[in-house]
Every structure is written in C-alpha cells, then in structure tokens.
Backbone as XML, in Angstrom:
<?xml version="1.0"?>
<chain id="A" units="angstrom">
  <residue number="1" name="UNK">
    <atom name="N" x="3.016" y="18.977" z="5.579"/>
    <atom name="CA" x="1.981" y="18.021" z="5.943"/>
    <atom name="C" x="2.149" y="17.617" z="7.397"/>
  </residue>
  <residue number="2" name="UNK">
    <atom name="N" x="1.037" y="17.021" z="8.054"/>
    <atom name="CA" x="1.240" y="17.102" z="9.264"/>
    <atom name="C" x="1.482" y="15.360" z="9.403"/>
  </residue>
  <residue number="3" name="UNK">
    <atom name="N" x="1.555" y="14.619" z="8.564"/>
    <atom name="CA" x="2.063" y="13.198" z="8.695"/>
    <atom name="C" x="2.647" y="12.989" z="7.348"/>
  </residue>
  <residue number="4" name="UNK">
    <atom name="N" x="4.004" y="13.305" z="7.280"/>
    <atom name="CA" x="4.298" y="13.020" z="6.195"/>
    <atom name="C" x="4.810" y="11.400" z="5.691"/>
  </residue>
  <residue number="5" name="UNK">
    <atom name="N" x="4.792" y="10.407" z="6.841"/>
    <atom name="CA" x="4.965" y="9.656" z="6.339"/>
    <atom name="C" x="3.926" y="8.875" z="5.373"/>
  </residue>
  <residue number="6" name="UNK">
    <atom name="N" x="2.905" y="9.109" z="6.003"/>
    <atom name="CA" x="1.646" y="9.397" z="4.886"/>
    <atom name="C" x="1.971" y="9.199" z="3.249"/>
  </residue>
  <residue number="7" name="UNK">
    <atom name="N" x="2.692" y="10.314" z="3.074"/>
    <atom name="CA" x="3.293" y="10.577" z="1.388"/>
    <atom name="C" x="3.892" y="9.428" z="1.042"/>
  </residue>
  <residue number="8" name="UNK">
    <atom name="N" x="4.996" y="9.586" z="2.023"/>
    <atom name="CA" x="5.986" y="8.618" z="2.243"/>
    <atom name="C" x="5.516" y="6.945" z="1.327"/>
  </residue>
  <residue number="9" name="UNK">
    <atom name="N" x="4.677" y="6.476" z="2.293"/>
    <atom name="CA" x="3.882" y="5.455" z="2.318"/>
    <atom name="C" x="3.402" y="5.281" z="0.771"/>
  </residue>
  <residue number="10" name="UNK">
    <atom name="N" x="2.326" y="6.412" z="0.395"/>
    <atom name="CA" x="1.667" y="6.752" z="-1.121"/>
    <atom name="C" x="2.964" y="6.704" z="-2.262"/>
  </residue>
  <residue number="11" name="UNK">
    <atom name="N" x="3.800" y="7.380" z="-1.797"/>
    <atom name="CA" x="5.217" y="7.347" z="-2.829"/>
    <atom name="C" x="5.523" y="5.541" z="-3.069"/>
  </residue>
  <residue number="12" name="UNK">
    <atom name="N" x="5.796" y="5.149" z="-2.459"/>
    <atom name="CA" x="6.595" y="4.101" z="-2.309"/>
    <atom name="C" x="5.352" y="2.767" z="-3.158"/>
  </residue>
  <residue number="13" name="UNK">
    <atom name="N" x="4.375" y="2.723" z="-2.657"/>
    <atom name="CA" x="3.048" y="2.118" z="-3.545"/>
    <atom name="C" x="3.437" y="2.466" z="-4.754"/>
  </residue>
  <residue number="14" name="UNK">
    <atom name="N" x="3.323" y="3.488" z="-5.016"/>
    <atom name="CA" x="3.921" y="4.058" z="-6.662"/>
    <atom name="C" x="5.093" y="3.207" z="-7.404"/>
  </residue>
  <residue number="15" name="UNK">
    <atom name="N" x="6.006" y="3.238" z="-6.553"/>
    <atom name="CA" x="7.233" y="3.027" z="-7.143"/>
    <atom name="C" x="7.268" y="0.994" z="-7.175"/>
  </residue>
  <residue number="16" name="UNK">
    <atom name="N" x="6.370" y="0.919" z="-6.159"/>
    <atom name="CA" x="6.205" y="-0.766" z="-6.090"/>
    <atom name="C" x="5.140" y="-1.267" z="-7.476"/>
  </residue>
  <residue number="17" name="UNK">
    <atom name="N" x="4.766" y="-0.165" z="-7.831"/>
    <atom name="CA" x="3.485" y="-0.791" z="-9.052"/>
    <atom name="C" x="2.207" y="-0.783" z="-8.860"/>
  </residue>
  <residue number="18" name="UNK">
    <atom name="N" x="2.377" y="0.145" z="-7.678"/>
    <atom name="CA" x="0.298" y="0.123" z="-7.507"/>
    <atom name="C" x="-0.049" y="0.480" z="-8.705"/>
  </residue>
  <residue number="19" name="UNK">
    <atom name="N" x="-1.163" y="0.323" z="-9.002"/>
    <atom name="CA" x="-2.338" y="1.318" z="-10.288"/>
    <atom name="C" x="-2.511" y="2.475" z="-9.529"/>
  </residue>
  <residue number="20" name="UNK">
    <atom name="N" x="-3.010" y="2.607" z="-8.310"/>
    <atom name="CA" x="-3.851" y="3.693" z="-7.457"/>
    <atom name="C" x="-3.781" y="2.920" z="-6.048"/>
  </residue>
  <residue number="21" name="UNK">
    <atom name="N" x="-3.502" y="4.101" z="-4.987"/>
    <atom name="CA" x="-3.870" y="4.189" z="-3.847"/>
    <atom name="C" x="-4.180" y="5.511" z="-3.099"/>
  </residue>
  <residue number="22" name="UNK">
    <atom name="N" x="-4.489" y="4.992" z="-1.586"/>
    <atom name="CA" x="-5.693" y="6.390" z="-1.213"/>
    <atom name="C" x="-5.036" y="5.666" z="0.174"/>
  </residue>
  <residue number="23" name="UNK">
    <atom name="N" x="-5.545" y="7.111" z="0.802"/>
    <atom name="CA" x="-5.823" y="7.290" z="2.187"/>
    <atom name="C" x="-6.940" y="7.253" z="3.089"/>
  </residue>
  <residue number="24" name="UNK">
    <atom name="N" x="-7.898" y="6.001" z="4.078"/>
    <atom name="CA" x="-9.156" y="5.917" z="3.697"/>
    <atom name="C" x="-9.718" y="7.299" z="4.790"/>
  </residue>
  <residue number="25" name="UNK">
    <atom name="N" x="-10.945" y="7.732" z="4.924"/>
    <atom name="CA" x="-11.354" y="8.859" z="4.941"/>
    <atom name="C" x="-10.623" y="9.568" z="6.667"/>
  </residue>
  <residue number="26" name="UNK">
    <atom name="N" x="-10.938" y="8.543" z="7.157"/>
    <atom name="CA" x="-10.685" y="8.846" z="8.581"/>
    <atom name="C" x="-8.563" y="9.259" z="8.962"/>
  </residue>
  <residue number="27" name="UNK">
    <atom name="N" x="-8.114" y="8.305" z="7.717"/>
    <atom name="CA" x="-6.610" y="8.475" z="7.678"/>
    <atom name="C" x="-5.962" y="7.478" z="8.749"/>
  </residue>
  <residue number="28" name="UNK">
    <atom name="N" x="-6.910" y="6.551" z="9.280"/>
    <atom name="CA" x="-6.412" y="5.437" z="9.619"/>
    <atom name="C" x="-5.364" y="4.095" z="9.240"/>
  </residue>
  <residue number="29" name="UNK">
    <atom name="N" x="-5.652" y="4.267" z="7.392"/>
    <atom name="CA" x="-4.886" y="3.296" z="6.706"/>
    <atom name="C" x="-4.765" y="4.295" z="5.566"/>
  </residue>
  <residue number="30" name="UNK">
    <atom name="N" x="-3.787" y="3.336" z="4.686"/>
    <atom name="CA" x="-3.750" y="3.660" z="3.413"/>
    <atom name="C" x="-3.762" y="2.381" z="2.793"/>
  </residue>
  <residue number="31" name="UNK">
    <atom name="N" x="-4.490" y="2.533" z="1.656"/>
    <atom name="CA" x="-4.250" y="1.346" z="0.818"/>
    <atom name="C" x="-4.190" y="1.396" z="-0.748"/>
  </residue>
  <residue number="32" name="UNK">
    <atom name="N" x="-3.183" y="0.099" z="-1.515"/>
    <atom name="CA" x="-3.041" y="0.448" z="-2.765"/>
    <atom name="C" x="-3.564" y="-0.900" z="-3.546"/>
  </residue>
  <residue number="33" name="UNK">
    <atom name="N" x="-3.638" y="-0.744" z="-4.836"/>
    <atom name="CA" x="-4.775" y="-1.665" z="-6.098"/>
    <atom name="C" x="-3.421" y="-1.927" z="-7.107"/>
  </residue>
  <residue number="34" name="UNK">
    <atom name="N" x="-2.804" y="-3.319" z="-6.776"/>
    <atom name="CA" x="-1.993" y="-3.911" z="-7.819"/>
    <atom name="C" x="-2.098" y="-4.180" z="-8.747"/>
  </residue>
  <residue number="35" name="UNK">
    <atom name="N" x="-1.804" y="-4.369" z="-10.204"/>
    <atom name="CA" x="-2.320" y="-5.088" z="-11.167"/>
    <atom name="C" x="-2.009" y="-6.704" z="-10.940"/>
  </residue>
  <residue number="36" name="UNK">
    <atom name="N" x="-1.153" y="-7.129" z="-10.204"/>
    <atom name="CA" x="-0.957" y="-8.372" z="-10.085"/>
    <atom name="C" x="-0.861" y="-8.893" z="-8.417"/>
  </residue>
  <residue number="37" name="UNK">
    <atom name="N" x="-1.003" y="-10.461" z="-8.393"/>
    <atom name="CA" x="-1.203" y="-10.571" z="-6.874"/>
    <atom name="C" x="0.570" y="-10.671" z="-6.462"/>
  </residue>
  <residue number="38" name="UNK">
    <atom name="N" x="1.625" y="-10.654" z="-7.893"/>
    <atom name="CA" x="3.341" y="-10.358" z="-7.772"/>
    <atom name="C" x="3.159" y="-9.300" z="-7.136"/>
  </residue>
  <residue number="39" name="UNK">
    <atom name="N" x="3.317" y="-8.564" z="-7.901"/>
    <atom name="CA" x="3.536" y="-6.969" z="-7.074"/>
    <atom name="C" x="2.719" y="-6.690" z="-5.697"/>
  </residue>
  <residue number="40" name="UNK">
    <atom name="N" x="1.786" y="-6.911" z="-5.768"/>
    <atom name="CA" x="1.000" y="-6.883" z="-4.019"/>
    <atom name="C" x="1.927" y="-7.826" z="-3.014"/>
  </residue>
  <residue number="41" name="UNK">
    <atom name="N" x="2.106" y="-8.866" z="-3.261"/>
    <atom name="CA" x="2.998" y="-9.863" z="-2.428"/>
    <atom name="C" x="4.467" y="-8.982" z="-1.842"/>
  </residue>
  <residue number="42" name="UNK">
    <atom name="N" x="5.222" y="-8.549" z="-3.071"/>
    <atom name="CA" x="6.288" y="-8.123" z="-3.030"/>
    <atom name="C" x="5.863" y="-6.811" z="-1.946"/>
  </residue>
  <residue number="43" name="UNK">
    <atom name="N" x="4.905" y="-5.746" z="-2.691"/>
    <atom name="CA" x="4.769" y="-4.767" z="-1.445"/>
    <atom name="C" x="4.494" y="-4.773" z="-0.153"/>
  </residue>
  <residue number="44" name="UNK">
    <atom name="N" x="3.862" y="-5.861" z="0.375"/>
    <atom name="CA" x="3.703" y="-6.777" z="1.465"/>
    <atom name="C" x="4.886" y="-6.676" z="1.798"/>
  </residue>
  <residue number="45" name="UNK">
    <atom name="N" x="5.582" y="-7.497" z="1.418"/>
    <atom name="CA" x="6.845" y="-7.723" z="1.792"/>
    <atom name="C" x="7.790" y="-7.132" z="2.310"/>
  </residue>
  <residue number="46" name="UNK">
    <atom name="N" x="7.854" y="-4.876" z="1.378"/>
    <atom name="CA" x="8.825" y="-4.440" z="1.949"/>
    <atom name="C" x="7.939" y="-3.821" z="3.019"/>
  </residue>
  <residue number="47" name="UNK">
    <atom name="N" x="6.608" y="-3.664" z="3.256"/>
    <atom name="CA" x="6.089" y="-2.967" z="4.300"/>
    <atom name="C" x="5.710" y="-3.949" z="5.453"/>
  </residue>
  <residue number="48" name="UNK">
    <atom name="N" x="5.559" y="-5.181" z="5.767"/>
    <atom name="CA" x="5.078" y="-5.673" z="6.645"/>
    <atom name="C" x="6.253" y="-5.639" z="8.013"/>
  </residue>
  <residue number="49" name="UNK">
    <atom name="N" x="7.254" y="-5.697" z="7.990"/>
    <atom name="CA" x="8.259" y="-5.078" z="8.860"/>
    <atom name="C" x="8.167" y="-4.014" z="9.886"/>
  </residue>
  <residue number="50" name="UNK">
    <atom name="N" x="7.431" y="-2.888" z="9.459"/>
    <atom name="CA" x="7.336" y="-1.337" z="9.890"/>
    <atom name="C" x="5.685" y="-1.494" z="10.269"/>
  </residue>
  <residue number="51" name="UNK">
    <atom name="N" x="4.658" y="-1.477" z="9.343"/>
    <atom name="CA" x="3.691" y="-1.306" z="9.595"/>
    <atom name="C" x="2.587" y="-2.871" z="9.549"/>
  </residue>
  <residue number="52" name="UNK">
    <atom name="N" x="1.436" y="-2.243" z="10.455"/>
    <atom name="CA" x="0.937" y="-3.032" z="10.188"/>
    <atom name="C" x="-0.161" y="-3.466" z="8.909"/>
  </residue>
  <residue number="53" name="UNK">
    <atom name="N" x="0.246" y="-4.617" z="7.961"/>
    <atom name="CA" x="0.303" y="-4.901" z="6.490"/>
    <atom name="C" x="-0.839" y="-5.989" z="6.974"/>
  </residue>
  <residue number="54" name="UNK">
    <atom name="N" x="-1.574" y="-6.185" z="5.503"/>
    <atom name="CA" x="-2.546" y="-7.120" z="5.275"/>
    <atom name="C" x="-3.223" y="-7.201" z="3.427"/>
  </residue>
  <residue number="55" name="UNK">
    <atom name="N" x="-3.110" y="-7.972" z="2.796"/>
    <atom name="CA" x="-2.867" y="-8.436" z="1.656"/>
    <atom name="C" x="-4.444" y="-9.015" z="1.178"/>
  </residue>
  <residue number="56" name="UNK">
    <atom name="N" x="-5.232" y="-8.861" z="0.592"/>
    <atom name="CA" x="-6.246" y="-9.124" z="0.349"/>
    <atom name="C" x="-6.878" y="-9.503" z="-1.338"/>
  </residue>
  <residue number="57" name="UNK">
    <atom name="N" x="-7.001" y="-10.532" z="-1.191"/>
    <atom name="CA" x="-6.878" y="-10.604" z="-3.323"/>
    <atom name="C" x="-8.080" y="-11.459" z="-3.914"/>
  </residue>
  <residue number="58" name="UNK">
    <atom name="N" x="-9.051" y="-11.485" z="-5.204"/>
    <atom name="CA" x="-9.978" y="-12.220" z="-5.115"/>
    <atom name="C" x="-9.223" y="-13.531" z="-5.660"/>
  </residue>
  <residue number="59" name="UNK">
    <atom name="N" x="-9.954" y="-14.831" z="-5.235"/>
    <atom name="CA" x="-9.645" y="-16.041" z="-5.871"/>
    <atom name="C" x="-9.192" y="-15.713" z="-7.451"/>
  </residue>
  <residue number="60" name="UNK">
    <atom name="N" x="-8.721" y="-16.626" z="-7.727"/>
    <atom name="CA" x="-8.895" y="-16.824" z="-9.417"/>
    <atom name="C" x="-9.747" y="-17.780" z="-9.956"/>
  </residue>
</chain>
C-alpha cells in the first residue's frame, strides 16, 4: 500500500470497538462509528496525540 499507515489507523479503530470505519473518498481522513460515546472518547484519546482527532456525537 502506498500509505500504510492508513491500515494502520483502520486496524486500531477495530481493536478500539468501532462498528465500522472508512476512508473518506478523497483519503484525506478516516473515520470510525462507535457503539458508545465510551469507546469514541477513549479512541480520541489514544489518537489525538499523533493525529489530528475530532469527536462528534448526537445529543441524547
């Protein structure tokens, strides 16, 4: 692959508890669909360090 951190990135969503994530068309971002706003927080958490992170959730 010619950006593998790419995978990298998709792997690690996985292992944090996404449901599903994607790469959006252009390959500018990637983004993943938590079942909870826990697990989104937490993935925040180990990625906001390295990349640039942003967390987005509907009210309850």
């Amino acid at each position: 692959k010619v950006y593998p951190e790419i995978g990298y990135i998709k792997k690690e969503f996985y292992k944090l508890g996404a449901m599903f994530n994607l790469m959006s068309g252009s390959g500018s971002s990637v983004y993943g669909i938590f079942p909870n706003y826990e697990k989104a927080v937490h993935a925040l958490e180990i990625f906001q360090n390295k990349y640039f992170t942003f967390l987005h959730h509907e009210p309850n």
